[in-house]
C-alpha positions in Angstrom: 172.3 126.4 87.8 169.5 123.6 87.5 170.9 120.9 84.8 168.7 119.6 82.2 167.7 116.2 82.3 166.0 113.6 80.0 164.7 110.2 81.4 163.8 107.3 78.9 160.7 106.0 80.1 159.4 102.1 78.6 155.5 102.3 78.1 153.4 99.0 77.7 149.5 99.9 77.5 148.6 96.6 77.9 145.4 95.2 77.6 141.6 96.1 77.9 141.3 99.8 79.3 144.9 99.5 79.5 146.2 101.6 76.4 143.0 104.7 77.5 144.2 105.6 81.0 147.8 105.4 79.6 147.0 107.6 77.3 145.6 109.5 79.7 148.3 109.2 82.1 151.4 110.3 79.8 148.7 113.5 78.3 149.1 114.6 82.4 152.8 113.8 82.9 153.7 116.2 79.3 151.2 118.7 81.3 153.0 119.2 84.5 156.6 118.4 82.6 155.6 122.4 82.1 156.2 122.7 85.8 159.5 120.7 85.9 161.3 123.4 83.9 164.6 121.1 82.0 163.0 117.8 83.0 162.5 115.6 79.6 160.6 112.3 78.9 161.3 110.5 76.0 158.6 107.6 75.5 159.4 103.9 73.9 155.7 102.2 73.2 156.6 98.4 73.6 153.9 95.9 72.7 152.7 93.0 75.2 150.2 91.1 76.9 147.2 88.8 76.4 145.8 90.4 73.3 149.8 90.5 71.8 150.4 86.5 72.8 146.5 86.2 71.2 147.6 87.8 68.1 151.1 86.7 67.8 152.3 83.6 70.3 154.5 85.3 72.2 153.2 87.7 75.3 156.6 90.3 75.7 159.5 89.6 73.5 162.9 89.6 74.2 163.9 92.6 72.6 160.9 94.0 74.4 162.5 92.9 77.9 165.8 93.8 77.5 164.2 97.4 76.2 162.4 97.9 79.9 166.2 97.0 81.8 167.8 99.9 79.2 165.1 102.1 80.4 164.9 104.6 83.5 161.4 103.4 84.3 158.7 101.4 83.2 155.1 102.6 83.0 152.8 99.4 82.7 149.1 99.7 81.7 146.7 96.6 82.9 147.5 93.4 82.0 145.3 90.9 80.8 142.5 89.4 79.5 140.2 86.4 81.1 139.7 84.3 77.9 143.4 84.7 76.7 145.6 81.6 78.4 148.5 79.4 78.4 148.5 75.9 77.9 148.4 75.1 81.4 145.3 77.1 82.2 147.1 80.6 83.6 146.5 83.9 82.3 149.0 85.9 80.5 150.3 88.0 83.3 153.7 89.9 81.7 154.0 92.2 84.8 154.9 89.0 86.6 157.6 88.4 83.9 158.5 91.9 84.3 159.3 91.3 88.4 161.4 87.8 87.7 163.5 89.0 84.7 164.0 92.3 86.5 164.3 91.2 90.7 161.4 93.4 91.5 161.1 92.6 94.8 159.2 95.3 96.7 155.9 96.4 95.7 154.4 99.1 97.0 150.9 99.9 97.2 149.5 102.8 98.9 146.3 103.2 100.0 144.7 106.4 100.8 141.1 107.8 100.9 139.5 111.0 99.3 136.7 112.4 101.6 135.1 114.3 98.7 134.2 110.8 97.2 131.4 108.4 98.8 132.3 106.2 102.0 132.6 102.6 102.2 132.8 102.9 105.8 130.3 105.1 107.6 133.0 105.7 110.5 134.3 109.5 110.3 137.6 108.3 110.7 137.6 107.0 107.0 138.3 109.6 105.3 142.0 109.6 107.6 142.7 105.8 105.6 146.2 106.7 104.6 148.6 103.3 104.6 151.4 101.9 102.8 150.7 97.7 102.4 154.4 96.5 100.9 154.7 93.0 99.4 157.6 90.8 98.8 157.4 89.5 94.8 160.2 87.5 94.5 159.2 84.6 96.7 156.4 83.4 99.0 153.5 80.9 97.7 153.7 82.8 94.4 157.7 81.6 94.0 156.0 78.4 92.7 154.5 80.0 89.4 154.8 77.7 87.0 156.9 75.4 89.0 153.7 73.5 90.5 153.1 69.8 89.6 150.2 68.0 89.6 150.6 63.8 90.2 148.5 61.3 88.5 145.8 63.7 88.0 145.1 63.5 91.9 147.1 66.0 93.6 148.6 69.7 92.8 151.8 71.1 94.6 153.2 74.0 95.1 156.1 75.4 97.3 156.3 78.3 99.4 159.4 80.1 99.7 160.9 82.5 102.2 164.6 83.1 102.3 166.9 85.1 104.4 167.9 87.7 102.1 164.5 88.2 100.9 162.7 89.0 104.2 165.4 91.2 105.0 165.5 93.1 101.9 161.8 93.9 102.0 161.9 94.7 105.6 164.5 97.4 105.0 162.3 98.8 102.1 159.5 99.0 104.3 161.1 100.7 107.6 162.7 102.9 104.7 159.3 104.2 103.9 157.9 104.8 106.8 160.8 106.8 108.5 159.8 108.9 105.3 156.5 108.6 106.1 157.3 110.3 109.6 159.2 112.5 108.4 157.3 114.1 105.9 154.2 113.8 108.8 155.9 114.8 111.9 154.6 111.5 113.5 156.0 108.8 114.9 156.3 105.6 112.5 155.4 102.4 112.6 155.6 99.1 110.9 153.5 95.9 111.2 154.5 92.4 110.1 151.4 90.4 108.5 152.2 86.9 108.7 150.5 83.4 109.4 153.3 82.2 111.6 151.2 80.5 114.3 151.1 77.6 111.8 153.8 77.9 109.1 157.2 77.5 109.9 158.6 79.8 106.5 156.1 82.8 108.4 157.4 82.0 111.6 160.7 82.5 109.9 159.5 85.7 107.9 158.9 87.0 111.4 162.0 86.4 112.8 164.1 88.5 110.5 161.4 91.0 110.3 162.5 91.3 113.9 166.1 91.3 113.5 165.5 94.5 110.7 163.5 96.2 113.4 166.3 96.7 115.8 168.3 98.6 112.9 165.4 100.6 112.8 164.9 101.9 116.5 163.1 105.5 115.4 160.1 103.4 113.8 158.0 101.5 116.1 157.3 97.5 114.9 154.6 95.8 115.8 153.4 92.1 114.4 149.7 90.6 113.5 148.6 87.6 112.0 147.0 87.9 108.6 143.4 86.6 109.2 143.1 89.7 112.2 144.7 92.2 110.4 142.3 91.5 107.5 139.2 91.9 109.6 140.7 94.9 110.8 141.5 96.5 107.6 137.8 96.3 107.1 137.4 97.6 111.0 139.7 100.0 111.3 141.9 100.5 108.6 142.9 104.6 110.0 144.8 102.6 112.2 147.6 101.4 110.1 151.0 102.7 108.5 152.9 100.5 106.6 152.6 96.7 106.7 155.1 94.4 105.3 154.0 90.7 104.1 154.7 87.9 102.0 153.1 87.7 98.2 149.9 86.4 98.2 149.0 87.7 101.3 150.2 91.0 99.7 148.0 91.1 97.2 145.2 90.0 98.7 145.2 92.4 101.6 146.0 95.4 98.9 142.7 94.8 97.5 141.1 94.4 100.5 141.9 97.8 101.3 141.7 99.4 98.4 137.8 98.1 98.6 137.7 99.6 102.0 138.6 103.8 100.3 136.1 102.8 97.7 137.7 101.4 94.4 141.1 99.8 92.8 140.9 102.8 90.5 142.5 104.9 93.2 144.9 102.6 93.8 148.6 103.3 92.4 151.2 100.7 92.9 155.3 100.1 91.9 157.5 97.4 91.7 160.9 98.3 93.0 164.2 96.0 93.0 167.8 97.5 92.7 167.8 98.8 89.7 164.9 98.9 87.8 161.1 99.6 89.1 157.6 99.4 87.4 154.7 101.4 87.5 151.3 100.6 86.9 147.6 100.7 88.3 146.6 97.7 91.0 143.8 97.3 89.2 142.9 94.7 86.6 142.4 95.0 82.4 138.6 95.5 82.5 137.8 94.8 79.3 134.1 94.5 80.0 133.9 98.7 79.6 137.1 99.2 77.1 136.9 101.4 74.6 133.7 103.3 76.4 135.7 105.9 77.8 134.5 105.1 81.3 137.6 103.8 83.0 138.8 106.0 85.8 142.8 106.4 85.1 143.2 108.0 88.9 145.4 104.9 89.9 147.4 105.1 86.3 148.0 108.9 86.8 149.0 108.1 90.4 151.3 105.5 89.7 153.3 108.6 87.1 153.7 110.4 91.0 155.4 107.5 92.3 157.5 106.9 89.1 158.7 110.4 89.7 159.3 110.0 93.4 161.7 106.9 92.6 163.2 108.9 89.8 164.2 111.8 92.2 165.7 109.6 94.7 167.8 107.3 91.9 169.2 110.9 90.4 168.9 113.1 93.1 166.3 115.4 91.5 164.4 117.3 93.8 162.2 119.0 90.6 161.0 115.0 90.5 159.7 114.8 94.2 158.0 118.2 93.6 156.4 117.4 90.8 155.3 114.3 92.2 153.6 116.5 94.9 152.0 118.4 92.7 150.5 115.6 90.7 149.1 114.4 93.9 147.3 117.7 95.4 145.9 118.1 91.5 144.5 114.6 91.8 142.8 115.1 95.4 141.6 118.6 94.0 140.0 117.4 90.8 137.9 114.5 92.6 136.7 117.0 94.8 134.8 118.1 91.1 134.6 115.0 89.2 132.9 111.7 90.2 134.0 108.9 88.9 131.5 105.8 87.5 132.2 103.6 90.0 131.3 105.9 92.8 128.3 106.5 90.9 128.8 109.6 89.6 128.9 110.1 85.4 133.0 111.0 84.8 134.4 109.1 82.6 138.6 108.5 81.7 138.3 112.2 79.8 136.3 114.4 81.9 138.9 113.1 85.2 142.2 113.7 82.9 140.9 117.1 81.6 140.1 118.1 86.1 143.3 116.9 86.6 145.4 118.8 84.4 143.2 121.6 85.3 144.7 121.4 88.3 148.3 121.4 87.9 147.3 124.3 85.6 146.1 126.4 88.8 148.8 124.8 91.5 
C-alpha cells in the first residue's frame, strides 16, 4: 500500500521576473501533484533579495535561513537586481548565502536542446546537445567572496581555494550522475575534468584527485581538458559531451556558455546539492527589464520543480517523485513543440507556456 506523504517545500520569488515564473512554476507542480496520487506540498513564501535589502536593510533574515534548513527543499526564484548593492559595490546575491550557510557544494546544471525550437548551431547534431556541466560552490576563486582586499587603493586580492575534500566530494557527485546517466541511456558514461592546470598549481591539484575519484569509478570513462579548449568546443561541438566537472567560476561561466549554445538560459534548470539540503532555481538572471510584462519564459523555473522532485525521490525513496519528475519533463519538451517562446522569437509569453505545459501533463 502506497503511504501518503507531505514534503514542506521553502519558496523565495525573488526579484524581477522572479515571483511570475514561480508563480507559474508551483500552478504546474499542484497540476501534476494530481498524478502523484498521496504526494502533498505544503508551501512557506519567505521574503528576500535585492528589492527586500532595498526596502528593508537586510537581504534574507535569520529566521528566513534557518526556515530553508527546516525545510525538505528550497525552490528559489531569480535573484537580484543591477542598481540594488552593498556597500562594497556587490550585488545582493542571497542564493550565494543560501550555498555557504547550507554547504551546497554541487551544482548541477543540465543542458539539453529542444529541436522544435530555432538553432543556434546550424549543425544537425544540435538538436542531440544533452550534458550535465557540475560545479563545485564551496570553494575555487569564488571562496574569496567578500574576503578580497584591496591595498592602498593600488591593488585587489583574492584567493583561490581548492581543498582535498572538496574536489573529492564533487568528483563523486559527478561520476554518481553519469553512471545514472548511462543507466537510464544504455550508453557508456563518461566524465571530463575542466581545469586550467597547465598553469595553476590548486587546478593541477583539482586534477589530481579528480583522478584518484576516477579509479573508484571504473564503469564511467574519465577524460580531462583544459578550460579555454573545452570552451571553444562547447561552442564546436557541444553533442559531444556528458558530464563535466569544474571548479566555480569556471562553472558558471561554461554553464552559460552552453546554455547559449541550445538557445537561451530560460531553458536552463539548475540545483544546488550538499548533504542535506539542496536548492532549486532557474540559471538565469532577475530580468527586470521585462517584469511584470508577462513575457518571461518560466521553462528553466518549471524544470528546476523536475529536478527538486528527482532529489526528493532519492532522499525518501519515492519512486512516485522520479516519475513525476519524468512526466514534467516529456510535458515540457511536448509543449514547446506548440509554444514559442519570446526570445526564440516567437510571441509566448510566461502564461501561454504554463497553460501548454499543464496541458500536457493533463494528456500524459
Amino acid at each position: 500500500m502506497k503511504r501518503d506523504l507531505r514534503f514542506h517545500i521553502a519558496v523565495l520569488p525573488g526579484d524581477g521576473i522572479g515571483p511570475e515564473i514561480v508563480a507559474s512554476s508551483l500552478h504546474v507542480l499542484e497540476v501534476l501533484n494530481e498524478r502523484m496520487g498521496g504526494i502533498g506540498f505544503d508551501f512557506w513564501h519567505l521574503e528576500g533579495g535585492a528589492a527586500h535589502y532595498q526596502k528593508t536593510g537586510t537581504a534574507f533574515s535569520d529566521e528566513n535561513m534557518a526556515a530553508c534548513k527546516k525545510a525538505d527543499a528550497v525552490l528559489l526564484g531569480a535573484i537580484g537586481l543591477p542598481h540594488v548593492r552593498y556597500s562594497d559595490g556587490t550585488e545582493v546575491t542571497t542564493q550565494l548565502d543560501l550555498r555557504v550557510e547550507m554547504d551546497l557544494y554541487a551544482g548541477l546544471r543540465p543542458i539539453r536542446s529542444y529541436p522544435s525550437l530555432p538553432r543556434v548551431l546550424v549543425d544537425k547534431r544540435a538538436s542531440q546537445i544533452d550534458l550535465v556541466l557540475v560545479r563545485e560552490q564551496t570553494e575555487g576563486i569564488l571562496y574569496s567572496r567578500c574576503r578580497g582586499t584591496i591595498e592602498d587603493d593600488r591593488v585587489a586580492w583574492e584567493t583561490m581555494m581548492i581543498s582535498r575534500n572538496g574536489t573529492s566530494r564533487v568528483s563523486e557527485f559527478a561520476f554518481r550522475v553519469a553512471e545514472r546517466r548511462a543507466k537510464s541511456r544504455r550508453r557508456p558514461g563518461k566524465v571530463l575534468c575542466v581545469d586550467r592546470s597547465n598553469a595553476l598549481t590548486s587546478m593541477a591539484f583539482f586534477r589530481r584527485i579528480f583522478g584518484e575519484v576516477a579509479e573508484r569509478h571504473p564503469s564511467v570513462s574519465a577524460d580531462y581538458a583544459y578550460v579555454d579548449t573545452t570552451a571553444m568546443k562547447l561552442v564546436k561541438s557541444p553533442w559531444e559531451f556528458d558530464v563535466l566537472v569544474t571548479e566555480n567560476a569556471f562553472g558558471g561561466i561554461l554553464s552559460d556558455l552552453a546554455a547559449g549554445v541550445v538557445g537561451s538560459l530560460g531553458l536552463a534548470p539548475s540545483a544546488d546539492i550538499g548533504e542535506k539540503h539542496a536548492v532549486f532555481q532557474p540559471a538565469h538572471g532577475s530580468a527586470p527589464h521585462i517584469a511584470g510584462q508577462g513575457l518571461a519564459n518560466p521553462v528553466a523555473q518549471i524544470l528546476s520543480v523536475a529536478l527538486m522532485l528527482d532529489w526528493l525521490a532519492d532522499q525518501h525513496g519515492e519512486p512516485r517523485l522520479a516519475h513525476g519528475a519524468r512526466i514534467l519533463e516529456h510535458a515540457v519538451e511536448k509543449a514547446l513543440t506548440v509554444v514559442c517562446p519570446v526570445e526564440f522569437g516567437g510571441k509566448d509569453g510566461t502564461a501561454a507556456i504554463t497553460k501548454a505545459i499543464i496541458a500536457q501533463i493533463r494528456k500524459s
